[in-house]
DOMIKE-376546 format. One record per atom (N, C-alpha, C, O, CB): residue in three letters; atom name; x, y, z. Coordinates in Angstrom, 3 decimals, always signed. Atoms other than C-alpha are relative to their C-alpha. Glycine has a CB too. Example, Ala and Ser with C-alpha at 12.3 -4.5 7.8 and 13.67 -1.06 7.14 Angstrom:
# residues 2
ATOM:ALA:N:+0.890:-1.190:+0.000
ATOM:ALA:CA:+12.300:-4.500:+7.800
ATOM:ALA:C:+0.900:+1.200:+0.000
ATOM:ALA:O:+1.936:+1.181:+0.665
ATOM:ALA:CB:-0.992:+0.027:+1.246
ATOM:SER:N:-0.820:-1.190:-0.060
ATOM:SER:CA:+13.670:-1.060:+7.140
ATOM:SER:C:-0.770:+1.090:+0.730
ATOM:SER:O:-0.261:+2.198:+0.899
ATOM:SER:CB:+0.414:+0.462:-1.415
//
This chain:
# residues 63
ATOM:UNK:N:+1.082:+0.965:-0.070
ATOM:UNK:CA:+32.902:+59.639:-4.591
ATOM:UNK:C:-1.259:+0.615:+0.606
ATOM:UNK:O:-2.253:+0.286:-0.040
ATOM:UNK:CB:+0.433:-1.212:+0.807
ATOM:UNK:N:+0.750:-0.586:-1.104
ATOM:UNK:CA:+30.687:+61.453:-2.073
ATOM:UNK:C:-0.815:+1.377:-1.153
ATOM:UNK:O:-1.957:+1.747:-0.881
ATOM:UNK:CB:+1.293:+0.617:+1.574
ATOM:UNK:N:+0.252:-1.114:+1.033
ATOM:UNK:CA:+30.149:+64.373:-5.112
ATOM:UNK:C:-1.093:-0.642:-1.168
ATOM:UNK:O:-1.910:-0.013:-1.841
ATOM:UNK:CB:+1.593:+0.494:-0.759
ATOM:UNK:N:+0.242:+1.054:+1.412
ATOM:UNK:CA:+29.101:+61.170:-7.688
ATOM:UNK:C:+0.043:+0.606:-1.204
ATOM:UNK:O:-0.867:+0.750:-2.021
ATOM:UNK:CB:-1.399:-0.720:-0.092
ATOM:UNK:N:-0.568:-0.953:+0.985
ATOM:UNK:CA:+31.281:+63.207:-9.946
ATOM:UNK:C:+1.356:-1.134:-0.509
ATOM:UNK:O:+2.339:-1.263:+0.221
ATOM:UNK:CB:+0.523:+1.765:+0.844
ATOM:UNK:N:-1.418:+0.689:+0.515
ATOM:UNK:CA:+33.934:+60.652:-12.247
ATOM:UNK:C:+0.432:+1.153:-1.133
ATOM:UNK:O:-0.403:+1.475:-1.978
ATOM:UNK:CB:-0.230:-1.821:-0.805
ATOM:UNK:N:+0.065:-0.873:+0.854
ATOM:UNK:CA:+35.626:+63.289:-14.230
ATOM:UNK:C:+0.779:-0.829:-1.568
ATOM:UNK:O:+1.830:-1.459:-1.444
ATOM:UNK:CB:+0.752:+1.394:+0.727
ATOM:UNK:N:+0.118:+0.631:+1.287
ATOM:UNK:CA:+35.803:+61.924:-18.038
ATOM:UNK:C:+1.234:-0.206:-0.436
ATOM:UNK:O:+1.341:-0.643:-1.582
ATOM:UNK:CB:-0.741:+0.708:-0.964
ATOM:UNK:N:-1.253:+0.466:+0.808
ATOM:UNK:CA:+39.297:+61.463:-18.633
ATOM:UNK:C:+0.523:-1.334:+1.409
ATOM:UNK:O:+1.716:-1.630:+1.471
ATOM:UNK:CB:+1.439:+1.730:-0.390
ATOM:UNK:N:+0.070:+1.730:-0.915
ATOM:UNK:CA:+39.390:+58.162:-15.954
ATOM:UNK:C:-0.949:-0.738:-0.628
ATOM:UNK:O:-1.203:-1.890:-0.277
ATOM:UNK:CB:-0.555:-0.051:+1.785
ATOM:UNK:N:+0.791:+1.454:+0.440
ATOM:UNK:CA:+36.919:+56.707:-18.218
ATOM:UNK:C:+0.365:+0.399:-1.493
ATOM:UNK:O:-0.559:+0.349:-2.305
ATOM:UNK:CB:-2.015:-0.260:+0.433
ATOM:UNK:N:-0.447:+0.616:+1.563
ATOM:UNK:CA:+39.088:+56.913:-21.751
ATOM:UNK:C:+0.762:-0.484:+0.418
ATOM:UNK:O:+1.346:-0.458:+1.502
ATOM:UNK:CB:+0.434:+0.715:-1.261
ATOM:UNK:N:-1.076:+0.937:+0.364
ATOM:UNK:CA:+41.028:+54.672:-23.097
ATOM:UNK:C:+0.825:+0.342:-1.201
ATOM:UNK:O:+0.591:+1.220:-2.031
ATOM:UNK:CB:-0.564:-1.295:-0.224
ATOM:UNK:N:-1.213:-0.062:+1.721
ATOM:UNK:CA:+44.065:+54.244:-25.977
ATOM:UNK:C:-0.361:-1.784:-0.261
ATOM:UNK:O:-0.420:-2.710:+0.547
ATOM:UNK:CB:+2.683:+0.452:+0.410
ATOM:UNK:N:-0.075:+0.885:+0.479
ATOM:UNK:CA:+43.569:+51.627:-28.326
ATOM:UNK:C:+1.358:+0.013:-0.717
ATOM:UNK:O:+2.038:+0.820:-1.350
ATOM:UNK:CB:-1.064:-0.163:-0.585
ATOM:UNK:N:-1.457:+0.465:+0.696
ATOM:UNK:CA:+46.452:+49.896:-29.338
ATOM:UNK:C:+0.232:-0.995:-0.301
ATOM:UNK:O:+0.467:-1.864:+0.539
ATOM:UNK:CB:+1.024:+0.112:+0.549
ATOM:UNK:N:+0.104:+1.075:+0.621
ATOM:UNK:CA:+46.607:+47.469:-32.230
ATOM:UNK:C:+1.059:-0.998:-0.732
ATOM:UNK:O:+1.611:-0.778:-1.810
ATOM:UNK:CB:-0.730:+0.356:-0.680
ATOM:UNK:N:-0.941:+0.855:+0.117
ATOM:UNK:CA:+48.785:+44.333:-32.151
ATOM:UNK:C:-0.367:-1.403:-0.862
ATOM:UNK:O:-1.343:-2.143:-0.986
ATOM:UNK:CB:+0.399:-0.224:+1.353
ATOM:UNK:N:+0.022:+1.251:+1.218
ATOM:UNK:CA:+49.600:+41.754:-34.686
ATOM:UNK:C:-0.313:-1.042:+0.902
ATOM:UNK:O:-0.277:-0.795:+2.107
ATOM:UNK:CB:+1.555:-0.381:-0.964
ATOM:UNK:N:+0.626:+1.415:-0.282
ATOM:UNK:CA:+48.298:+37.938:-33.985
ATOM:UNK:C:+1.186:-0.763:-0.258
ATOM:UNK:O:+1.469:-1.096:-1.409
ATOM:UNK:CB:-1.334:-0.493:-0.956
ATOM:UNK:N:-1.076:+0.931:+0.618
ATOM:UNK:CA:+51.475:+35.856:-33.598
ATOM:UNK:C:-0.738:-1.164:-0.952
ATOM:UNK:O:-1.914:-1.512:-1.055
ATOM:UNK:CB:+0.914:-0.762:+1.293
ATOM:UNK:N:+0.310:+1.003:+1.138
ATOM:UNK:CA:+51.695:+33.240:-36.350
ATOM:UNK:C:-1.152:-0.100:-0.912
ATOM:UNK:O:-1.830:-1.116:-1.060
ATOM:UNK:CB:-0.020:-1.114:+0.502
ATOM:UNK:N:+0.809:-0.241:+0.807
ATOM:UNK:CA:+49.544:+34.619:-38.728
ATOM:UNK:C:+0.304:+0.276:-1.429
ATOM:UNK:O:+0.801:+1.383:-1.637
ATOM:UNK:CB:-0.552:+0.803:+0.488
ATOM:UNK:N:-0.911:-0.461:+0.946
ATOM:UNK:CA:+50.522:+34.410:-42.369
ATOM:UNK:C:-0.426:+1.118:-0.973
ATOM:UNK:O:+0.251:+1.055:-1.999
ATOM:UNK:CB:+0.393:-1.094:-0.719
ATOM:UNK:N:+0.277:-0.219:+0.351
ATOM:UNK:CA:+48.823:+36.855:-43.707
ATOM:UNK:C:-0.641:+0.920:+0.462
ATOM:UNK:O:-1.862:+0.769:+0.469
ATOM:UNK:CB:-0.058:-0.579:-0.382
ATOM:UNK:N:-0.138:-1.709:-0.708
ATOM:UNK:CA:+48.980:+40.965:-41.900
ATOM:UNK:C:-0.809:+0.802:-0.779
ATOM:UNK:O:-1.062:+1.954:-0.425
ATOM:UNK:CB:+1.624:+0.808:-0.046
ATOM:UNK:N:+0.940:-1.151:+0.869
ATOM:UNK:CA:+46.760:+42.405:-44.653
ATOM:UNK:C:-1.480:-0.074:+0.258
ATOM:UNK:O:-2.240:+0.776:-0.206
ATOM:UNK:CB:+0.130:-0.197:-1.667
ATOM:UNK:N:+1.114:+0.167:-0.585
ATOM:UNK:CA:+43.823:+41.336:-43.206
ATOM:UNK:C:-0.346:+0.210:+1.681
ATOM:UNK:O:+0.266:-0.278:+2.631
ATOM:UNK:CB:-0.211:-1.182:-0.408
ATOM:UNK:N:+0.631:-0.501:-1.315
ATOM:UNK:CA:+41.750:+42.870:-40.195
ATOM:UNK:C:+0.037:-0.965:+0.729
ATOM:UNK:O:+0.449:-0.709:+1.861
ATOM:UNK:CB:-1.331:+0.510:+0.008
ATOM:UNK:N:-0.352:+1.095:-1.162
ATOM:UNK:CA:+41.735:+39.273:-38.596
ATOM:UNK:C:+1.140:-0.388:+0.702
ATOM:UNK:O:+1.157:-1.243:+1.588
ATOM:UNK:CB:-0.231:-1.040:-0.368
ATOM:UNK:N:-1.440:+0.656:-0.053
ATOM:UNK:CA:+45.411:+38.965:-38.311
ATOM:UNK:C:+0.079:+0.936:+1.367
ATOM:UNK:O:+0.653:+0.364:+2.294
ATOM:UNK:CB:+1.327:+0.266:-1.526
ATOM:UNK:N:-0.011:-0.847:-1.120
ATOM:UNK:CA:+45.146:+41.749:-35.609
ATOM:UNK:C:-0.277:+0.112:+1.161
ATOM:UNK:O:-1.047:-0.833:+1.330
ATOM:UNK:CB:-0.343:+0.608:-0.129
ATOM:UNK:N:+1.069:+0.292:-1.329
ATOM:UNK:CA:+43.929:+42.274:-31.820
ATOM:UNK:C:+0.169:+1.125:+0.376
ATOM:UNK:O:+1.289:+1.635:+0.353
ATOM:UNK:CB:+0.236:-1.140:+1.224
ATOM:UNK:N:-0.267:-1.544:-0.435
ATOM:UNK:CA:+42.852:+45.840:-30.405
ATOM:UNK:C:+0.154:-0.777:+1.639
ATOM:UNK:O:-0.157:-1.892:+2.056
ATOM:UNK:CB:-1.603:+1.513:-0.379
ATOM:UNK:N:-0.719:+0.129:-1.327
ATOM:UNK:CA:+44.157:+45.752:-27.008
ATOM:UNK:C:-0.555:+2.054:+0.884
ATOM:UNK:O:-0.110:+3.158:+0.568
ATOM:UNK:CB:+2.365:-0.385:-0.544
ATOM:UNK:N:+0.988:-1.014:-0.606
ATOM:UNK:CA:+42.010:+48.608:-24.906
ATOM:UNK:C:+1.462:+0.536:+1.348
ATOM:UNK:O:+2.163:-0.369:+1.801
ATOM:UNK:CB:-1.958:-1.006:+0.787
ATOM:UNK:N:-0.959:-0.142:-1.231
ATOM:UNK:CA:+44.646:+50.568:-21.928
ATOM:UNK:C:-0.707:+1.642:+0.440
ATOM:UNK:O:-0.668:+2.826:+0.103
ATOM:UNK:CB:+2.069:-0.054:-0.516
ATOM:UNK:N:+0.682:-1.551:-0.720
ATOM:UNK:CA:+42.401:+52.508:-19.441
ATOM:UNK:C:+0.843:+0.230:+1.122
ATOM:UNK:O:+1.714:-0.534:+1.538
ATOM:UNK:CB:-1.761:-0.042:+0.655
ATOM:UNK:N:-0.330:-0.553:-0.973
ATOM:UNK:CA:+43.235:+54.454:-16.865
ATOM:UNK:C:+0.090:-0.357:+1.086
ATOM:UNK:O:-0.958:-0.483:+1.720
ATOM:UNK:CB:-0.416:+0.665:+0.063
ATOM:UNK:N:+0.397:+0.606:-1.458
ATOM:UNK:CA:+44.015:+53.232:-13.769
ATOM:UNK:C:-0.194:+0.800:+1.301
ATOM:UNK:O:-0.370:+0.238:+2.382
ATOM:UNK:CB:+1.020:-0.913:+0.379
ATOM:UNK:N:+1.077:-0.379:-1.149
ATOM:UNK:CA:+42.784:+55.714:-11.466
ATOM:UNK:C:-1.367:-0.219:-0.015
ATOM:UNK:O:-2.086:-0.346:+0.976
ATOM:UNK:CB:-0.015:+1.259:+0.223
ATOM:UNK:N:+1.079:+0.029:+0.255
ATOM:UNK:CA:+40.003:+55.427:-12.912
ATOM:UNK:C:-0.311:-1.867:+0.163
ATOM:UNK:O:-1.463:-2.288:+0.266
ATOM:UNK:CB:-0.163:+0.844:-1.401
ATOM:UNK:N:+0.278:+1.859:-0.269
ATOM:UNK:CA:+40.153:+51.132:-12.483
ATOM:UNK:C:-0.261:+0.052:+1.169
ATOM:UNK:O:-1.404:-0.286:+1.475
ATOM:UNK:CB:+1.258:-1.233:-0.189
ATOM:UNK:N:-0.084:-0.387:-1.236
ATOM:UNK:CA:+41.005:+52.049:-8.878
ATOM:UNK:C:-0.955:+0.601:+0.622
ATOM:UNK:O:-1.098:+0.385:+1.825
ATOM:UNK:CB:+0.856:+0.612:+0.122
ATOM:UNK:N:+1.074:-0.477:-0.718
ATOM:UNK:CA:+37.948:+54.185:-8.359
ATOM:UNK:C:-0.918:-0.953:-0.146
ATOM:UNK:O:-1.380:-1.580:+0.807
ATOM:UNK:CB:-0.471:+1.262:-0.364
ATOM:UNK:N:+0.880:+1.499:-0.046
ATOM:UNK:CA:+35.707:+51.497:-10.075
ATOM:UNK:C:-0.041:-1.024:+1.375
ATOM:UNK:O:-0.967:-1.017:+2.186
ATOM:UNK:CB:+0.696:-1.003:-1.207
ATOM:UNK:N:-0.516:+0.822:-0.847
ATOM:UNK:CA:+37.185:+48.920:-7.785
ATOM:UNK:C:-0.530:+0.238:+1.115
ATOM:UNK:O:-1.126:-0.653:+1.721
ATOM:UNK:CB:+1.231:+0.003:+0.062
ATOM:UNK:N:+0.863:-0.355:-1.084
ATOM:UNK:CA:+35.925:+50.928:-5.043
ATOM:UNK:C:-1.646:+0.238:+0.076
ATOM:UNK:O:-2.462:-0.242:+0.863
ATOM:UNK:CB:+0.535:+1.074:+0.353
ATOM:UNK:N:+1.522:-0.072:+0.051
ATOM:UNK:CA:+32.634:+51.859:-5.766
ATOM:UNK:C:-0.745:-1.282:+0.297
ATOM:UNK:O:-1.669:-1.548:+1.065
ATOM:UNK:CB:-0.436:+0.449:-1.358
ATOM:UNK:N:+0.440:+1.338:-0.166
ATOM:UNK:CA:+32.441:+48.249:-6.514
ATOM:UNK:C:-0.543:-0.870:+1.374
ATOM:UNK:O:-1.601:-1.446:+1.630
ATOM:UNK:CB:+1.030:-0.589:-0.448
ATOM:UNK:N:+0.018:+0.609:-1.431
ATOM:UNK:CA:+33.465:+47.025:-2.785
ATOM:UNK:C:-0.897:+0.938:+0.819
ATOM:UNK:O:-1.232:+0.540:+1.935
ATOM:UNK:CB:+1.547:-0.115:+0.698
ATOM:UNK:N:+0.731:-0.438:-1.125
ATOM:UNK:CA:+31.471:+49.428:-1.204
ATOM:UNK:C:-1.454:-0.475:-0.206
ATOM:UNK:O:-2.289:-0.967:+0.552
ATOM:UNK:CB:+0.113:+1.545:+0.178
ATOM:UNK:N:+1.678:+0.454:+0.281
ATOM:UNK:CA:+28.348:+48.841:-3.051
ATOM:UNK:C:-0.333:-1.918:+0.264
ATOM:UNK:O:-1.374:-2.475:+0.615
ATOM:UNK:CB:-0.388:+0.466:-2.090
ATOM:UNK:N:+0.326:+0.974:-0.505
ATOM:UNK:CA:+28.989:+45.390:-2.611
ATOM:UNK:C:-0.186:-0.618:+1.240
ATOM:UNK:O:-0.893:-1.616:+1.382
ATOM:UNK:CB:+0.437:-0.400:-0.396
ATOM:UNK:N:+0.253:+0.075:-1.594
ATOM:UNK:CA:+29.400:+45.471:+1.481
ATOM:UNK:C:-1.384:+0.357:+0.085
ATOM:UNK:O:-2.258:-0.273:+0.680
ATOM:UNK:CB:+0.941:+1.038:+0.973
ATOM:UNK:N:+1.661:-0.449:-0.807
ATOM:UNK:CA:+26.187:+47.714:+1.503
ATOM:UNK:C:-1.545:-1.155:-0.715
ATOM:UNK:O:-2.593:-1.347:-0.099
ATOM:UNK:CB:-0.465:+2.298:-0.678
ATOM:UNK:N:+0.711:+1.375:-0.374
ATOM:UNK:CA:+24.279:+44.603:-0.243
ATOM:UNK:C:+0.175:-0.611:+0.373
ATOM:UNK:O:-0.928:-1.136:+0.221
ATOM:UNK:CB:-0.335:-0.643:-0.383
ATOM:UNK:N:-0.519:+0.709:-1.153
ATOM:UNK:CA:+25.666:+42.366:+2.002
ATOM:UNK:C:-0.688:+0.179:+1.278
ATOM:UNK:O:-1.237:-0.727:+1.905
ATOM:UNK:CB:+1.317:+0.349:+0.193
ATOM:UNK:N:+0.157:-0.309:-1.392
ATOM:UNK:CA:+24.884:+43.997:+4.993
ATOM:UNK:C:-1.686:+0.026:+0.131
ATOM:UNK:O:-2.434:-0.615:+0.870
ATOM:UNK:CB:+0.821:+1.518:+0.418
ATOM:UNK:N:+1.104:-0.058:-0.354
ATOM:UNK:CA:+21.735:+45.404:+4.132
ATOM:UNK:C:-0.792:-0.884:-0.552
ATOM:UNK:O:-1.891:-0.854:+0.002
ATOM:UNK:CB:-0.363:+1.028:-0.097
ATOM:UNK:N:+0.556:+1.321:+0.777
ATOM:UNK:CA:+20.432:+42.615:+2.169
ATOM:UNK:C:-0.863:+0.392:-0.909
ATOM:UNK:O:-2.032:+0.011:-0.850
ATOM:UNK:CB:-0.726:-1.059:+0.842
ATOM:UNK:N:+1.145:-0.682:+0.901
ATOM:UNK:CA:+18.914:+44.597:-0.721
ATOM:UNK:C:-0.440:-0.901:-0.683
ATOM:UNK:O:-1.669:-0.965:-0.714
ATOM:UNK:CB:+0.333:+1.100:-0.919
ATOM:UNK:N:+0.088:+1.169:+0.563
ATOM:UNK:CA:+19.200:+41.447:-2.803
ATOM:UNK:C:-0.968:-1.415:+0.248
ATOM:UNK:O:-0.815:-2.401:-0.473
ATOM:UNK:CB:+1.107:-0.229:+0.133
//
């Protein structure tokens, strides 16, 4: 964090595409749902950046 270096494989993802229960009709692109699965160190660093940046508006009242 301290570097403000995220190194690029915490921010891909795998798409992975699941059928639409009760749909009669699989030949069509609507019948489908992409379903996104990132990284969770990389959620985990987010997460932080998040809370910190959100204490330091808080505190300092940049807002």
């Amino acid at each position: 964090l301290r570097l403000g270096y995220c190194p690029s494989h915490f921010r891909e993802s795998t798409t992975v595409v699941l059928r639409k229960p009760g749909k009669d009709n699989y030949t069509v692109p609507k019948a489908y749902r992409p379903i996104a699965l990132l990284n969770t160190v990389g959620k985990v660093m987010d997460a932080v950046i998040a809370r910190r940046l959100s204490h330091l508006v808080e505190t300092q009242h940049v807002l």
